[in-house]
N, C-alpha and C positions, 0 to 999 in steps of 0.2 A: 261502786264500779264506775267506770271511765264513763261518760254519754257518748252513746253512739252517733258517728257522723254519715247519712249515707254518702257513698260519694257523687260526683255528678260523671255522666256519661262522656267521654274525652270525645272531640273535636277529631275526624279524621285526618289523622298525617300530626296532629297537636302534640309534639313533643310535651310540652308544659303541661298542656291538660292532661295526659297519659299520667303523666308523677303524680297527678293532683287524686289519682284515683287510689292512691296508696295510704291517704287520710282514712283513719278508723275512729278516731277519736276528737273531743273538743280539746285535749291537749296536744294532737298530733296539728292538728288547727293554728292552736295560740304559740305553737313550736315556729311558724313559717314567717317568713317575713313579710310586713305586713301586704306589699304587692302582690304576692302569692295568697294570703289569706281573700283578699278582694276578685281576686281572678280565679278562686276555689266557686266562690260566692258567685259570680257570673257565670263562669262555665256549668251550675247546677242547674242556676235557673233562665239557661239554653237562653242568654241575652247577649247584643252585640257588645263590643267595647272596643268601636273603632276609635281613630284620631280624633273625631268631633263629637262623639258620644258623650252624655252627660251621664254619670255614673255613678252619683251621687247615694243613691236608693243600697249601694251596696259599699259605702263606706261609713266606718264605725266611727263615735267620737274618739278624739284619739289618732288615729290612722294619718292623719293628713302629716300629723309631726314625723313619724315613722317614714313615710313616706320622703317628705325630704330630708330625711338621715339616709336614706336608701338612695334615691339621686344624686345625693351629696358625695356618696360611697366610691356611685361608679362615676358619676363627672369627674373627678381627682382622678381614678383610674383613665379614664378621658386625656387629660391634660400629661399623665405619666405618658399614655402612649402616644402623645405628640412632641415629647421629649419637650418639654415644660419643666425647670425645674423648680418647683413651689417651694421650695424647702427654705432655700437662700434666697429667692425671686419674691420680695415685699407685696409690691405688686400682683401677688396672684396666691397669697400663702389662703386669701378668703375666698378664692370665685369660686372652687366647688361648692359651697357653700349659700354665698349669694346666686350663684344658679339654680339651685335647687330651689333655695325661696321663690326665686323669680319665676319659678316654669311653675310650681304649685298653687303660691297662693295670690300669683297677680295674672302674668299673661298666658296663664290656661286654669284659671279658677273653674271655668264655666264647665269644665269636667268635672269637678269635683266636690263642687254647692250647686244648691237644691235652686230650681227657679225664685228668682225673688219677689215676694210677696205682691201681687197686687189684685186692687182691691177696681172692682169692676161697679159700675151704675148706672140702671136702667133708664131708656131714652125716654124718658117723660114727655119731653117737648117734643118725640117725634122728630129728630134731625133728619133732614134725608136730603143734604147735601154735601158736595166735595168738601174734605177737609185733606190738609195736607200738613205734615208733622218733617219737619228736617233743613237744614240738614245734621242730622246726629255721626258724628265722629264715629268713626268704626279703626278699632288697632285689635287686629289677630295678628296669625302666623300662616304660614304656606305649610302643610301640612307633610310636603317633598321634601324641604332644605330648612323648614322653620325659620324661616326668615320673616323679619313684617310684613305684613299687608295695612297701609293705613290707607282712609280713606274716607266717604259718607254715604249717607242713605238719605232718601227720602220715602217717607210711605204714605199713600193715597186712601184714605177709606171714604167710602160711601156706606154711609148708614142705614137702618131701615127702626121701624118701629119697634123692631125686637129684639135690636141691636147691644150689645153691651157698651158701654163708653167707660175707658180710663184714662187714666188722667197725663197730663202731657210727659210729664217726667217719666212713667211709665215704660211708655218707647223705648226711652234711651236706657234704660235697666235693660229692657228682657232683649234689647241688641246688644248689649255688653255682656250680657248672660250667654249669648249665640256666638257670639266674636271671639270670648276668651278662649279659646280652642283652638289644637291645631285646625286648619279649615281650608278648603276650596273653595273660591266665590262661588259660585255657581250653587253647589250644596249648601253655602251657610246662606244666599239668599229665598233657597227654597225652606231650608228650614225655619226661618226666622219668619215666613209668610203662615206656615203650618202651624205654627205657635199663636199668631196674630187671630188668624182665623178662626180658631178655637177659641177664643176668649175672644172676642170680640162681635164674631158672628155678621160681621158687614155684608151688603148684597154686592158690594164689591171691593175689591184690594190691589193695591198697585203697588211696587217696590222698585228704587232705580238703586244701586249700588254701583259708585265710583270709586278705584284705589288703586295706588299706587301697590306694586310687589315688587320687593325687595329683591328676591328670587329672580328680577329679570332687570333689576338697576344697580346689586352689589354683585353679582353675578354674573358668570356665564357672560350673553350680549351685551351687559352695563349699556341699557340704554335706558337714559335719564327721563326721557321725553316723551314714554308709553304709558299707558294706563289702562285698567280693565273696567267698560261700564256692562253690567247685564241686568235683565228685570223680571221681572214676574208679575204675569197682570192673571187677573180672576176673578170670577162672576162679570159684573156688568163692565170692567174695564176692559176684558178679554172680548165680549160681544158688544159693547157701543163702541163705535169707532169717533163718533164726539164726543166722546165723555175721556178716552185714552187720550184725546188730542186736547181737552182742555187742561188736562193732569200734566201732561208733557209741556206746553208753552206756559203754564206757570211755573215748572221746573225751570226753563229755559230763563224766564225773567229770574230766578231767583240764585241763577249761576252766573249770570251776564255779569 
């Protein structure tokens, strides 16, 4: 007999989730396409899967090819209804294609692989001073119009004895892990602080993030000459007001 699948409870107003409650089976399942099969999988176990969501935990091996045969599918459809004609047009008989790659397995990976590894080690020597990591290169997307966001970071930690310490290169993974994604400044640099601070465990944290957005210099106002800085300060950089100031004028010399 079939295996039973139960279904998951549909999302109010959820057109998509609504169908998805029609699955009876693990071949009514393996019948869907694989973005249905993965958002079966989320809607069950009542998790988000916004723009910046990392969603890893519900995709199968396998899936990610699927997946761009399926963007690939509808980018073409994309490009027909912009009256694009790929057929005769050299020039464009491959972008469905190479888009699809491009949005899967490069400039929004970070949805779709698992955080990458790292290997944390405890403060022996007792560190409990400023350290400061950056500037690390930051290229997302604008999560509105998908346009770039390029840009940098720096991050500030303050250690304590119980601290965990990783290693420099580290940083610049689990921001490129946080960045592939469509993204909001704002959100991707409180996310990317939430991640730090859990593995890390400092008695304090500081993030500056500068970038350019595409979204408002290929765009709209095209002005060339804007940029977005925002930060996030926590534990002792939030309540010393000498220790946020010594974090900031070393940034300062280190932008000059």
């Amino acid at each position: 007999m079939p295996t039973s699948v139960p279904p998951p409870e549909p999302a109010p107003g959820d057109a998509a989730s609504r169908s998805l409650t029609l699955i009876r089976t693990e071949a009514d399942l393996a019948a869907l396409p694989a973005s249905e099969r993965i958002r079966y999988r989320l809607v069950g176990a009542d998790c988000r899967f916004h723009a910046n969501d990392n969603i890893s935990e519900f995709v199968r091996p396998g899936e990610t090819e699927e997946l761009k045969a399926e963007v690939a599918q509808h980018m073409q459809a994309v490009l027909r209804a912009l009256v694009i004609d790929t057929d005769s047009d050299h020039n464009t008989q491959e972008t469905a294609r190479r888009v699809a790659k491009m949005f899967v397995d490069e400039v929004f990976r970070g949805r779709y692989q698992a955080m990458p590894p790292v290997t944390e080690f405890p403060n022996v020597t007792r560190l409990n001073e400023l350290m400061i990591v950056g500037p690390i290169s930051v290229r997302s997307a604008c999560s509105h119009h998908m346009c770039p966001i390029l840009g940098r970071i720096w991050i500030g930690v303050l250690p304590n004895e119980h601290s965990n310490l990783i290693g420099l290169s580290k940083y610049s993974r689990i921001v490129d892990w946080i960045m592939t994604r469509p993204q909001i400044q704002e959100e991707a640099v409180t996310m990317l602080a939430n991640v730090l601070q859990e593995r890390v465990k400092p008695d304090g944290l500081a993030i500056v993030m500068e970038a350019d957005h595409f979204c408002m210099q290929w765009r709209g106002v095209k002005d060339l000459d804007s940029a977005m800085t925002n930060s996030v300060m926590r534990g002792a950089f939030l309540k010393d007001p000498h220790l946020r100031r010594e974090f900031l004028s070393l940034l300062s010399k280190k932008t000059a």
